[in-house]
Each structure stands twice: as structure tokens, then as C-alpha cells.
Phi, psi and omega in degrees: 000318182310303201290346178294295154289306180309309164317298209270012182278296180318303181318328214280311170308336185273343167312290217299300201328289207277322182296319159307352170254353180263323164300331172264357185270350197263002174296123005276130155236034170211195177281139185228136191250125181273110180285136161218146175276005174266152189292152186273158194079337210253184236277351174278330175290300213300321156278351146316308196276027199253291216299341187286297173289297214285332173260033138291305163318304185279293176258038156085350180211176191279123141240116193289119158232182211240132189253088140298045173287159181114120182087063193008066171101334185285012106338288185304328167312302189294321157324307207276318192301349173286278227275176227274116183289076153241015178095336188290344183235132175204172197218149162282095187231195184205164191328319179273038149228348195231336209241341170300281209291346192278347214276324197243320186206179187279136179248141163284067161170143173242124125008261194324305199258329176276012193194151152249127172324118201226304180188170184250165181241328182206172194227101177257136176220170208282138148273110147269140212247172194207175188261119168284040191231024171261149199255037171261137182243321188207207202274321215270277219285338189278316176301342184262302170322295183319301181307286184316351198240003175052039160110340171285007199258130215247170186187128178265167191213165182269057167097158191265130188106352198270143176311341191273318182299323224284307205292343183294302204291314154298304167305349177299278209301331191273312188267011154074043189224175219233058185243144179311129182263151179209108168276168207208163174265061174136149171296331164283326167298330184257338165320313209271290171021263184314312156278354141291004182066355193291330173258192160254309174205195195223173146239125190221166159299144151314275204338322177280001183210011170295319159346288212290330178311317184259019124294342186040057163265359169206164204254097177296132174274306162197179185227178196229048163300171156281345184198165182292203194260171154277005245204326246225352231265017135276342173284097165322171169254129183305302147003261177275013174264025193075034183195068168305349190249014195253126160227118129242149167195178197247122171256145185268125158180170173250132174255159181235163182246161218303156177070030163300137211291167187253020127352286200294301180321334153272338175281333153291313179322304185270336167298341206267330186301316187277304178342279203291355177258354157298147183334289204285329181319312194292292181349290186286005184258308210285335144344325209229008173088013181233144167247135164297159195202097167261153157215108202301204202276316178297300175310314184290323166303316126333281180308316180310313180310317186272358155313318222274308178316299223289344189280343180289323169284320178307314210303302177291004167274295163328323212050040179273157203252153156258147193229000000 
């Protein structure tokens, strides 16, 4: 009888076994929903929706995202950790949701441990913008601007704790000057600022002010890539400006939340790899002032971790306070 049960135990687990192995070879065969924690138009809905249509395209079904905005992605983040790791829910997030905010407050979810990493998509990097009627022309001219105003001189950034403040807090300390942080709800609030003359400048994503850049409605100073943009290839690099070690920039990517089997996860990895190597897609995000920057599942995961370090070590180096 023992031998019986036992038997019809082993079948049953091995039923659940093939069915969970047929379910991930057949994954997707519904709808899959992309959580983004941003508002729709701005530079994070719009490449979810880029990254969205192309793997509808690769693998055969709908992904639908979803706008979870609020407590710049920790809303969303906190959405994906509820939900069932089965690959059908996956969230688009960014440095400045993932790799930062623990650093400043208690978060429902730890960044590491609660999500898998599935690839990064993209690099968006930071700009600094200037009012044109400011008589900073270059770094050499900002810096000299900065000094003359003896600790008044002011600069906006996209909210305190934001990837735009820790890099703001560091460029202080790496050009040895002395200017008033002025936080903001957004890369668009300190963007109309500046070109109201209400800040002199900003440190923002390319991506949120590339318009006015290539309008010349505002004066970019440099960015802070490894090499310039393609878009962008009068704007110099911080870099190649004498300061070789400052490359930061806020990165895009998706995540699933943990024990999403690792079948599927790979199998998002390598669609999200053909997606980004298309032509005209890259054409169009570097339009818009981002390099695709993909990283599979593996590379990324590894970097986001020594990201999670590295923003820790700036913060505390820096001394930024929480507030």
C-alpha cells in the first residue's frame, strides 16, 4: 500500500515537474504586463514603450505597460514584489529606483534581493544646462562663474536623493566649488526654471532636455559619458575635460521579481538583446539623447550590484544627508 502511494506520489510531482517545464517552454502565451513607475510621456514610459512593442514582436504576445507612478519608482517596485514570478509581470525601472533611494529611506523591498535583474536597455547621461544669457560658455568659464558668486550660486537637480543630486554632490567636490543644491519634483521643473533664469543651471538626463538642446534653448555644458553622444558630438565629456574618472549616468532596465524560474529569464534577456540591437530603434532612443547600453542577464546583474556599492560609497563620501 505504502509502495502504492508512493508510486502515485512520485507521478504526481513528476505531472507538476513537466507541466512547470512546458509552462516556461510556452512562455508567453498571454499577456505580459510592464509596470513603469513614471508618468506616460516622460523618458522612462517612452522606452518601456519602445522595448514593449519590440518584444511583442519577438515573442508572439502583448506587453501592455502600466504607469505606477509615484515616490519616483518605489511604487512600482513595491507592485512587482506582490506579484506571482511567473514572467507575466515585469517592471522597466532606473538607478534612481533601484540602485539609490535605500541609501536615503526604508524601502518595502530590497533592490537586491527581492527582484532579478533580467538586462539593462539603456544609459541615459547627465548634462549639465545653463540659462543662455549666462556668461559660462564651457567648464573653464562655469567654474570661474561659480567662484565669483562665493557660495551663492545655485543649481537644480531632479529631487533630493536623485542620481542628478549624488552626481551634483560629487561634481562639487571633484571641481573644488562651492554652489546651493535646489531640488525639484522632476528633470522638467528644474529644466523650465533654468530657462526662466529662476536657477542659472541644472544637472539633468540628456534625454529630458535634449529638445531644448538642439534648439538652443539652453546651453549644455558637458555630459558625463564615456565618450560624447551621437546626437549630441559638441557637447564634450567631463572626461575628456580633465576629470577621467567622473563617468556616471542612470541606467534603464528590467526587472522580474525574484524566483522567476530561470527559463523564462533567460528567455527575456535574449529578446530584450534583439530588440536593442535594432537599427532603427537605436537610431531613435539616440535621437532622443540615450545610448542603448544592453546587458544581459548575467553582465547586468553583476553591475547593478557594484552600482548599489558604488552610489553608496559617493553618497557617504559626499556626505549627503537624508532628509
Amino acid at each position: 500500500m505504502k509502495s502504492l502511494f508512493r508510486n502515485g506520489l512520485l507521478a504526481a510531482m513528476g505531472a507538476c515537474v513537466a507541466f512547470a517545464a512546458c509552462a516556461q517552454d510556452d512562455y508567453p502565451n498571454r499577456t505580459v504586463r510592464v509596470l513603469v513607475g513614471y508618468s506616460p510621456g516622460g523618458a522612462t514610459d517612452l522606452q518601456a514603450r519602445m522595448l514593449s512593442e519590440g518584444l511583442q514582436k519577438q515573442l508572439g504576445q502583448p506587453f501592455v505597460v502600466e504607469n505606477r507612478q509615484g515616490a519616483s519608482g518605489v511604487l512600482a517596485a513595491q507592485t512587482l514584489k506582490s506579484q506571482p514570478a511567473d514572467g507575466y509581470t515585469l517592471m522597466v525601472a532606473t538607478s534612481g529606483a533601484m540602485a539609490i533611494p535605500q541609501n536615503f529611506q526604508k524601502l518595502p523591498y530590497d533592490p537586491l534581493n527581492d527582484f532579478i535583474p533580467i538586462a539593462q536597455i539603456v544609459a541615459n547621461d547627465l548634462v549639465m544646462i545653463v540659462n543662455n544669457k549666462s556668461p559660462a560658455k564651457d567648464l573653464k568659464g562655469f567654474v570661474e562663474l561659480i567662484n565669483s558668486e562665493k557660495g551663492r550660486y545655485s543649481y537644480g537637480v531632479s529631487g533630493h536623493g536623485s542620481i542628478t543630486h549624488v552626481a551634483g554632490e560629487r561634481l562639487k567636490r571633484e571641481l573644488g566649488v562651492d554652489m546651493q543644491v535646489v531640488p525639484y519634483r522632476g528633470d522638467s521643473m528644474a529644466f523650465a526654471d533654468t530657462l526662466g533664469g529662476s536657477v542659472p543651471a541644472s544637472f539633468v538626463a540628456m534625454p529630458s532636455v535634449a529638445q531644448a538642446v538642439k534648439a538652443d534653448q539652453v546651453r549644455a555644458l558637458f555630459v558625463t559619458g564615456s565618450k560624447r553622444l551621437a546626437s549630441f558630438p559638441q557637447v564634450p565629456t567631463l572626461a575628456e575635460l580633465g576629470y577621467p574618472d567622473f563617468v556616471m549616468s542612470s541606467w534603464i532596465a528590467v526587472f522580474a521579481p525574484a524566483g522567476t524560474p530561470a527559463p523564462i529569464v533567460t528567455k527575456l534577456s535574449n529578446a530584450i538583446g534583439k530588440v536593442m540591437s535594432d537599427p532603427d530603434l537605436v537610431e531613435k532612443l539616440e535621437s532622443t539623447g540615450s545610448r542603448v547600453e544592453y546587458r544581459d542577464q548575467a553582465s547586468f546583474d553583476k553591475f547593478f550590484r557594484q552600482d548599489v556599492d558604488t552610489f553608496a560609497r559617493i553618497i557617504r563620501e559626499a556626505n549627503i544627508a537624508v532628509k
